[in-house]
C-alpha positions as CSV (number, residue, x, y, z in Angstrom):
1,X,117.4,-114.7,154.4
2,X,116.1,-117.9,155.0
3,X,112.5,-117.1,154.7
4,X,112.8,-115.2,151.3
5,X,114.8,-118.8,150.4
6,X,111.9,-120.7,151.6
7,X,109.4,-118.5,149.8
8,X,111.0,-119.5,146.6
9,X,110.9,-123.1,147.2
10,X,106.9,-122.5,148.3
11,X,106.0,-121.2,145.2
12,X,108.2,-123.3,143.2
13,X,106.6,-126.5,145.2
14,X,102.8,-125.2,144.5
15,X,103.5,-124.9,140.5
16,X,104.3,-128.3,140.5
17,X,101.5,-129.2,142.7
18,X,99.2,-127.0,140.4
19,X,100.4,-129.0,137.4
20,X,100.0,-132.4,138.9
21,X,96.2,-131.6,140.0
22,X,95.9,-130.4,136.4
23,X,96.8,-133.4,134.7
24,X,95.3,-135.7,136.9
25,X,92.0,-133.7,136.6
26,X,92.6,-133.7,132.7
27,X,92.8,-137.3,132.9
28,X,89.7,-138.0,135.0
29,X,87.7,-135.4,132.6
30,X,88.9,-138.0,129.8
């Protein structure tokens, strides 16, 4: 249970991360 709980969180946590990267590497690109 936990691990399907943390699985969520992972992907939810690498999304964000994604998006971060994105915009910063938007930014530079600018």
């Amino acid at each position: 249970m936990q691990g399907g709980g943390s699985s969520k969180i992972d992907i939810q946590h690498s999304k964000v991360k994604l998006t971060a990267r994105e915009r910063i590497e938007v930014l530079l690109d600018h």
